[in-house]
C-alpha positions in Angstrom: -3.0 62.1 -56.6 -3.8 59.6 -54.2 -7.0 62.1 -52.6 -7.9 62.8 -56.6 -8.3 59.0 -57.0 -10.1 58.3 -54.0 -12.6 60.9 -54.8 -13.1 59.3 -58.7 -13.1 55.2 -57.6 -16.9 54.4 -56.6 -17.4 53.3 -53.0 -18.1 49.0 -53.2 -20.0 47.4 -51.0 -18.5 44.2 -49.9 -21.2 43.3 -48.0 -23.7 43.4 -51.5 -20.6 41.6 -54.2 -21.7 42.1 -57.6 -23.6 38.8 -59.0 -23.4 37.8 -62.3 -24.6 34.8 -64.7 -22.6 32.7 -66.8 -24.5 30.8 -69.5 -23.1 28.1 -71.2 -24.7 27.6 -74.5 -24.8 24.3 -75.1 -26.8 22.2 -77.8 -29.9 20.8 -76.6 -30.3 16.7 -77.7 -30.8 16.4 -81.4 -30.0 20.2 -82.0 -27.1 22.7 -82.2 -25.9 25.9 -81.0 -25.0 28.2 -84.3 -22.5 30.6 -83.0 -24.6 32.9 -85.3 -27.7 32.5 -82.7 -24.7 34.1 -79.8 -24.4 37.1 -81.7 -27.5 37.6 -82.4 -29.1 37.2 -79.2 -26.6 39.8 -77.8 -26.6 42.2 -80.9 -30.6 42.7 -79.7 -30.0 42.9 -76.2 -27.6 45.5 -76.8 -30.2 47.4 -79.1 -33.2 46.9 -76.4 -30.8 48.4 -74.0 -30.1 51.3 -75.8 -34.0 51.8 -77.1 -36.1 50.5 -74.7 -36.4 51.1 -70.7 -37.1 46.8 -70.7 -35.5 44.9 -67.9 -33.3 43.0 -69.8 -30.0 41.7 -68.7 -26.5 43.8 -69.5 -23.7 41.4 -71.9 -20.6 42.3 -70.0 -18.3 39.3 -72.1 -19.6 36.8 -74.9 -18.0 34.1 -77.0 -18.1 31.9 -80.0 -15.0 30.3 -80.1 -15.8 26.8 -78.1 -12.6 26.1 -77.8 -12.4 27.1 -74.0 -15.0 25.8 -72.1 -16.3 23.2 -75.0 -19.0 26.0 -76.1 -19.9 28.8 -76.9 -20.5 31.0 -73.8 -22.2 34.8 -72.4 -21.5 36.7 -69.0 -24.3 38.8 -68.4 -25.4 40.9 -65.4 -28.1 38.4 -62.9 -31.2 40.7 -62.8 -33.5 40.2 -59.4 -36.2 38.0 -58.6 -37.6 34.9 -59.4 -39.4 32.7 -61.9 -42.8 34.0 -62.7 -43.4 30.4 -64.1 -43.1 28.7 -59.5 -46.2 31.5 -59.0 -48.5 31.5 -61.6 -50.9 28.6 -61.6 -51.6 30.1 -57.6 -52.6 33.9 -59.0 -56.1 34.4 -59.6 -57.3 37.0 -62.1 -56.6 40.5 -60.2 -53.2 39.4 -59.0 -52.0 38.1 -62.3 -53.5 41.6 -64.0 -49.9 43.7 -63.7 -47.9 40.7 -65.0 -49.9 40.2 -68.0 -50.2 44.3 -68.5 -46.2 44.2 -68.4 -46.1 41.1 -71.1 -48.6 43.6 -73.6 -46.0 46.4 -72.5 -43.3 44.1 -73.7 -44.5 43.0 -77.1 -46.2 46.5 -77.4 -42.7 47.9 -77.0 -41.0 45.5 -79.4 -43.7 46.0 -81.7 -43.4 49.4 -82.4 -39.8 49.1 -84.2 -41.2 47.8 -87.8 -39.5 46.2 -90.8 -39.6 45.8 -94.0 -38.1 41.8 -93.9 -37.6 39.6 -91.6 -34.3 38.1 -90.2 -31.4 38.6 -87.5 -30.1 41.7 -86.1 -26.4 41.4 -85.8 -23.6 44.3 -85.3 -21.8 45.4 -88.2 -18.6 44.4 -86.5 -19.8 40.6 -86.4 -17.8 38.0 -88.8 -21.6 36.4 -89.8 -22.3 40.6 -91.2 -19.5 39.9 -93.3 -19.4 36.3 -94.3 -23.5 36.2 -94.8 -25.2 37.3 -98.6 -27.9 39.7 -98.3 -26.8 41.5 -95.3 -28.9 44.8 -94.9 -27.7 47.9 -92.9 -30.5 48.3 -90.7 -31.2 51.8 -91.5 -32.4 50.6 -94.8 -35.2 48.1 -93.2 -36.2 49.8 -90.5 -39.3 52.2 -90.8 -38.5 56.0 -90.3 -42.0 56.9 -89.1 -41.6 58.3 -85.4 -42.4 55.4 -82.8 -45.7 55.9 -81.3 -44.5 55.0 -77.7 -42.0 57.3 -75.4 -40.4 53.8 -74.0 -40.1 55.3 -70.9 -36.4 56.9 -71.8 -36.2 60.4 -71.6 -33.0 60.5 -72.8 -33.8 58.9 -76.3 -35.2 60.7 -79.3 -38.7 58.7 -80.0 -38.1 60.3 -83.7 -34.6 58.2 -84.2 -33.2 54.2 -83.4 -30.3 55.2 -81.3 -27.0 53.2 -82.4 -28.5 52.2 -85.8 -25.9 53.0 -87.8 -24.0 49.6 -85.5 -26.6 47.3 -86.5 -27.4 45.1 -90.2 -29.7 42.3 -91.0 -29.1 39.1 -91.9 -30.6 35.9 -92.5 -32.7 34.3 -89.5 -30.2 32.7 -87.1 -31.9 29.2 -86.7 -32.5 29.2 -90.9 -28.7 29.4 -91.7 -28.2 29.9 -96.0 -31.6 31.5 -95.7 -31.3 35.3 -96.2 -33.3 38.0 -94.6 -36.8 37.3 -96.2 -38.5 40.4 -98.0 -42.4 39.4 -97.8 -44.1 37.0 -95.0 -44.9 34.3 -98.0 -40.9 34.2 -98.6 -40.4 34.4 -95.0 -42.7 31.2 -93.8 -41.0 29.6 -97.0 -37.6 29.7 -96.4 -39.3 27.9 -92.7 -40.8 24.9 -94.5 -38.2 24.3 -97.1 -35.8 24.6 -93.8 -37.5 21.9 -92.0 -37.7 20.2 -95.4 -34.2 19.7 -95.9 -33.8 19.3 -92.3 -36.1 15.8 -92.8 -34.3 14.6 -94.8 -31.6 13.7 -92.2 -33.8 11.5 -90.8 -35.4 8.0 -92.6 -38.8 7.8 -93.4 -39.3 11.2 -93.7 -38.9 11.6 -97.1 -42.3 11.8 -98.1 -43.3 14.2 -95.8 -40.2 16.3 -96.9 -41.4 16.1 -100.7 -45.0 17.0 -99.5 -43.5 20.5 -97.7 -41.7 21.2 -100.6 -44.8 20.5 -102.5 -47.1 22.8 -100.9 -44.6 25.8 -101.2 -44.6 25.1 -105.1 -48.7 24.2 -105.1 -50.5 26.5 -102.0 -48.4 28.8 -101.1 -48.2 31.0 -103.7 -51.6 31.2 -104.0 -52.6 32.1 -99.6 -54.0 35.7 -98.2 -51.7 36.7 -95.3 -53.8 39.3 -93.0 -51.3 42.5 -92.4 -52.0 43.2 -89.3 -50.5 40.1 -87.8 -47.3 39.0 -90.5 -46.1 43.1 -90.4 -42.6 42.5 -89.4 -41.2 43.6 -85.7 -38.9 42.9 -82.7 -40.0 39.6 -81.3 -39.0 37.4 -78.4 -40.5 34.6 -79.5 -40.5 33.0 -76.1 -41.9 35.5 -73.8 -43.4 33.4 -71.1 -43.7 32.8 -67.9 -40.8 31.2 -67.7 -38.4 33.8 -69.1 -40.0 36.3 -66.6 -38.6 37.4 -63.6 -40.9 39.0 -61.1 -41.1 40.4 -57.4 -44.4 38.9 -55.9 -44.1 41.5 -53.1 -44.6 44.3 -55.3 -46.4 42.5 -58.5 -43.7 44.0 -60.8 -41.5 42.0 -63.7 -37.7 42.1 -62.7 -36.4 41.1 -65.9 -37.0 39.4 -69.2 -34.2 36.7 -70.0 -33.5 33.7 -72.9 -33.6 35.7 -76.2 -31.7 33.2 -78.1 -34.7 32.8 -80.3 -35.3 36.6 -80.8 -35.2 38.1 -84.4 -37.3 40.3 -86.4 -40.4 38.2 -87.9 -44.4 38.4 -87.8 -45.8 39.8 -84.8 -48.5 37.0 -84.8 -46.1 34.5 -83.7 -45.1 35.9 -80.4 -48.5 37.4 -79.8 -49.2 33.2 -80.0 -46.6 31.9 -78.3 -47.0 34.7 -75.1 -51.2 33.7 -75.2 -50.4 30.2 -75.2 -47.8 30.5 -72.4 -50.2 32.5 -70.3 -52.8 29.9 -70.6 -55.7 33.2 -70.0 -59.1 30.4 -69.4 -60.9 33.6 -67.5 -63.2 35.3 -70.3 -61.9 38.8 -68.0 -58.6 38.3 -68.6 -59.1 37.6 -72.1 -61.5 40.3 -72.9 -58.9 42.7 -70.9 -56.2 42.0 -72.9 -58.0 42.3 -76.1 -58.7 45.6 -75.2 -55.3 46.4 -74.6 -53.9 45.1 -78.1 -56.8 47.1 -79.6 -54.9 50.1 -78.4 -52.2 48.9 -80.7 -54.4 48.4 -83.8 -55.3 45.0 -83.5 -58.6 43.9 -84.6 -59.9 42.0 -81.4 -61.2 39.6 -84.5 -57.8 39.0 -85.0 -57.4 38.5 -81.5 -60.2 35.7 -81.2 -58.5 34.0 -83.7 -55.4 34.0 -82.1 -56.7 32.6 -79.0 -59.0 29.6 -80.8 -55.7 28.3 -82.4 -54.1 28.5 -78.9 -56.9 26.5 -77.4 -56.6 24.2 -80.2 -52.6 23.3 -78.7 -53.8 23.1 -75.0 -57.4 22.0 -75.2 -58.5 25.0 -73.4 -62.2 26.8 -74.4 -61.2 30.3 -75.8 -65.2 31.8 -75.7 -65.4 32.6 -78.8 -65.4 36.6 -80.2 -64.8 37.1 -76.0 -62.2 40.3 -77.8 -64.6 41.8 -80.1 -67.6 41.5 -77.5 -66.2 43.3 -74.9 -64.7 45.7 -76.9 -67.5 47.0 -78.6 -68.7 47.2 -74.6 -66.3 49.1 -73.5 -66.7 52.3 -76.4 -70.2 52.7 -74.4 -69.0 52.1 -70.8 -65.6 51.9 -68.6 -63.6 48.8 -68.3 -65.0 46.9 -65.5 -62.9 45.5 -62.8 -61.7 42.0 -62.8 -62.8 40.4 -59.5 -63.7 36.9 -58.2 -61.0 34.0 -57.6 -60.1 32.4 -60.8 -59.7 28.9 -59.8 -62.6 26.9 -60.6 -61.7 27.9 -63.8 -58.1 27.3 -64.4 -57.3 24.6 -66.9 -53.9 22.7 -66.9 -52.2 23.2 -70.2 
């Protein structure tokens, strides 16, 4: 017995001990930490994890219950390299070209698993799938089509969501009371009355409170949304540099962390938030990327415009209809290659 149970226990290496991270989740000044956002975060960590060949980290242990270390808390696996965030302002255009193609492979990825309303993805097993309203089993939002992309897992079906049967829907995390919103015009609603009721905390903000709740009775019933950009899909919402872990000595991403904001909203917020992030001033690396998302179905129009509001947060020049330009160049000709040190023109955000 003792031979039959050296011969099943895995060799360790105690000269390489395991590392792990322990995040404490605790509330940032003026905010909170719902024990909701826990769940969620690992609920669609363990569903990239079982989908998706993503470097994401591995929950081993999670908890709610504050009572033990004063919050709630999550032991995860501690995934190699370091902050892409120390490195980038030094890259110039061709050596920040495989980060940025990794980031489209990301939101690419998360993209392809579509919805038809918005919210958080939770296991079934969670108290919030049983104490919320409007929970949704997640086979019953989820599209059926067969996702475009292989994902890089052999092992997984590309015609089926593996484990979907584990997983529901439920209101967004950071909109508690708000339930899983069936149409972007409900969804970017159930935002402004949020913040709304959230001004009210706070004097001499009412005004500004009654004029949200103002324009959701008055305007917003009454906007165009463009498809292509509020269709509902896995989103980080924070993929940045500095939730990216990378090995400079081969130019690869290590790992994707902080998904406390995840959830299943418009694709045209992360596709903003990433662009913004990534601060792209070189009209290559714009035009590059444009091409990429038009891989996807995005109109590079849609892309432009993406990119104009971005510049209008950092102050940056986006060259206008840089996307649609060069795409309609590149039906007649290959994709050039990027060359030339980008920085003269590097802007700080």
């Amino acid at each position: 017995q003792q031979q039959q149970q050296q011969e099943v226990e895995p060799a360790v290496d105690k000269e390489k001990p395991r590392e792990l991270v322990l995040r404490l989740m605790h509330a940032h000044e003026g905010t909170s930490v719902s024990p909701a956002k826990v769940d969620c975060e690992v609920a669609l960590l363990d569903f990239l994890q079982r989908n998706t060949s993503l470097p994401v980290p591995k929950v081993l242990a999670w908890s709610t219950d504050t009572a033990a270390l004063g919050c709630a808390w999550m032991l995860q696996e501690k995934l190699p390299g370091e902050q892409l965030l120390r490195h980038w302002d030094k890259l110039n255009v061709q050596q920040r070209r495989p980060f940025l193609a990794t980031l489209m492979d990301v939101l690419l990825t998360l993209s392809q698993f579509r919805f038809s309303a918005a919210g958080s993805l939770v296991h079934r097993t969670s108290v919030f799938a049983q104490a919320e309203s409007g929970v949704l089993p997640l086979e019953s939002v989820v599209e059926k089509k067969p996702i475009k992309r292989a994902l890089n897992r052999p092992d997984v079906d590309p015609h089926c969501i593996v484990g979907v049967e584990d997983f529901c829907l439920i209101g967004p995390c950071t909109m508690r009371g708000a339930g899983p919103a069936a149409t972007y015009r409900e969804y970017l609603e159930n935002c402004l009355l949020f913040r709304a009721r959230g001004m009210l905390q706070n004097s001499g903000f009412e005004e500004l409170s009654q004029r949200l709740e103002g324009f959701c009775v008055d305007v917003l019933p009454h906007l165009q949304f463009n498809p292509a950009l509020t269709t509902f899909v896995l989103c980080h919402a924070d993929l940045g540099s500095h939730n990216v872990l990378a090995d400079l000595t081969t130019n690869t991403v290590t790992g994707v962390l902080d998904w406390e904001w995840s959830m299943v909203q418009s694709r045209g917020e992360d596709l903003h938030t990433t662009l913004e992030d990534m601060d792209l001033e070189a009209v290559e690396e714009r035009a590059w990327m444009a091409t990429r998302l038009q891989a996807d179905g995005l109109d590079p129009a849609l892309f432009d415009s993406i990119l104009r509001l971005t510049s209008e947060d950092t102050g940056a020049d986006t060259g206008a209809d840089t996307g649609a330009d060069f795409a309609a160049e590149q039906q007649q000709k290959p994709p050039a290659a990027a060359h030339g040190d980008a920085s003269q023109q590097q802007q700080q955000q």
